[in-house]
C-alpha positions in Angstrom: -0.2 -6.3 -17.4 -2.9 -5.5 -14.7 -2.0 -5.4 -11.1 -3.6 -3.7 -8.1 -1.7 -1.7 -5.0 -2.4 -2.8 -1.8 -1.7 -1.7 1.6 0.5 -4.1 3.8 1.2 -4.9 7.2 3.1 -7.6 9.2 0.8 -10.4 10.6 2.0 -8.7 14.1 0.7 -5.1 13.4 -2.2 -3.9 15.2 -3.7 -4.2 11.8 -3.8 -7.4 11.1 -6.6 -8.4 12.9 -8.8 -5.5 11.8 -11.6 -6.0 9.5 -11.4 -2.6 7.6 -9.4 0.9 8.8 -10.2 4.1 8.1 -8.2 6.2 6.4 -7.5 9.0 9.1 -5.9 6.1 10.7 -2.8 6.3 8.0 -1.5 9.5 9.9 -0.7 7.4 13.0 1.5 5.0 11.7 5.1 4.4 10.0 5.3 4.5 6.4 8.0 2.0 4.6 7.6 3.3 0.7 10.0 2.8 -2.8 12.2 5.6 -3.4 11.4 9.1 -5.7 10.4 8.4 -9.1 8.8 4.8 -8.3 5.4 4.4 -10.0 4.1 3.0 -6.5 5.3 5.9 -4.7 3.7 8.4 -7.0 0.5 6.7 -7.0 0.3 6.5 -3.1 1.4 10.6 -2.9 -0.9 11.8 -5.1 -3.6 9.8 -3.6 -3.0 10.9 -0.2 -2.4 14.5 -1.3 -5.9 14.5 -3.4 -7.4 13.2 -0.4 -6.1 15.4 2.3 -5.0 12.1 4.5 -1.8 12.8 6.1 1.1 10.6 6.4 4.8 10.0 7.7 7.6 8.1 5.6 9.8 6.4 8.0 11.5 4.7 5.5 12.9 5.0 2.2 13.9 1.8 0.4 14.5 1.2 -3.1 13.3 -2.6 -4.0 9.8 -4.6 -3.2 12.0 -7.2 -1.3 13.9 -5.1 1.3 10.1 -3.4 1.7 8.8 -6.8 2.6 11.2 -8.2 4.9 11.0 -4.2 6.6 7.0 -5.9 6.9 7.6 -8.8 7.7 9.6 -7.3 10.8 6.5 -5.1 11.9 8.5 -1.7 11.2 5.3 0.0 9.5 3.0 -0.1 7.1 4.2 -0.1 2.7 1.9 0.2 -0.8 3.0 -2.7 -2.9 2.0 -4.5 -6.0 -0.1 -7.6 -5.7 2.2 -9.5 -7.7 5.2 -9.1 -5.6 3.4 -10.4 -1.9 1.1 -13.2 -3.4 3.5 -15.6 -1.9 3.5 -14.0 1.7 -0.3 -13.4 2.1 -0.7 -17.2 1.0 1.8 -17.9 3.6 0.1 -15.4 6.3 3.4 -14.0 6.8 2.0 -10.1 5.5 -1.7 -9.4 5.8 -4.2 -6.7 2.7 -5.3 -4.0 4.9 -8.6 -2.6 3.7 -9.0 1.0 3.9 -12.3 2.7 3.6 -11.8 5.0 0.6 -12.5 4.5 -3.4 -9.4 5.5 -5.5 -10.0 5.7 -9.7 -7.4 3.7 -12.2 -4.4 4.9 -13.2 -1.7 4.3 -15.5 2.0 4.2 -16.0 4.6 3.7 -18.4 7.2 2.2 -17.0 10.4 0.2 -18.9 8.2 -2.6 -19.3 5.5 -0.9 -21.1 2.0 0.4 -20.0 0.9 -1.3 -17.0 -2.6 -0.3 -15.9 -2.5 -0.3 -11.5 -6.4 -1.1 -10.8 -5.1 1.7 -7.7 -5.4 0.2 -4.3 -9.4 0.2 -5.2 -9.2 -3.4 -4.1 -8.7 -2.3 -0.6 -10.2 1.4 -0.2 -13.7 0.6 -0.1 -16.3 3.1 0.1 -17.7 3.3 3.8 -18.6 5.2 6.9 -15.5 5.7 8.0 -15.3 9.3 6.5 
């Protein structure tokens, strides 16, 4: 099963109302992120690592749903899979942030079986934000 990563933010976050944000800009803010060992997390690590972009975990949860509602409430920023927010971006409740930065495809095997992540590409866009 495909899926992409995205970057999410409350409809209240300073954010929200941003067309694109660079990706310097991740240093200032609250991260909400899954717990060790979670696909998502290592995906968002190694891609901030391989990128030099610092960041700060403020949280530590350990499902998609607790991570939204933490959204939803404006308590940071989070990396989740498409899939599990379709329902609150139709509903405006979370807003996609689009970060200027290309990431390649990655893959996991999880219990499930491979799933390909089409990595947050779908909102790091290449750009002069650099």
């Amino acid at each position: 099963m495909d899926d992409e990563l995205f970057i999410i933010c409350s409809k209240n976050h300073l954010w929200a109302a941003r067309k694109k944000i660079g990706p310097g800009a991740i240093s200032e803010q609250n991260i909400i992120i899954r717990e060790q060992g979670s696909g998502t997390r290592e995906v968002f690590e190694n891609t901030m690592s391989k990128h030099i972009i610092p960041y700060s975990i403020k949280h530590v949860l350990n499902n998609t749903e607790a991570i939204k509602k933490a959204e939803e409430a404006n308590i940071g920023i989070s990396v989740v899979s498409e899939i599990a927010i379709k329902e609150e971006i139709k509903s405006g409740r979370l807003v996609k942030i689009n970060l200027a930065y290309v990431l390649k495809k990655v893959q996991h095997n999880l219990p499930q079986g491979q799933i390909s992540f089409k990595t947050l590409r779908g909102i790091f866009e290449a750009s002069m934000f650099w």
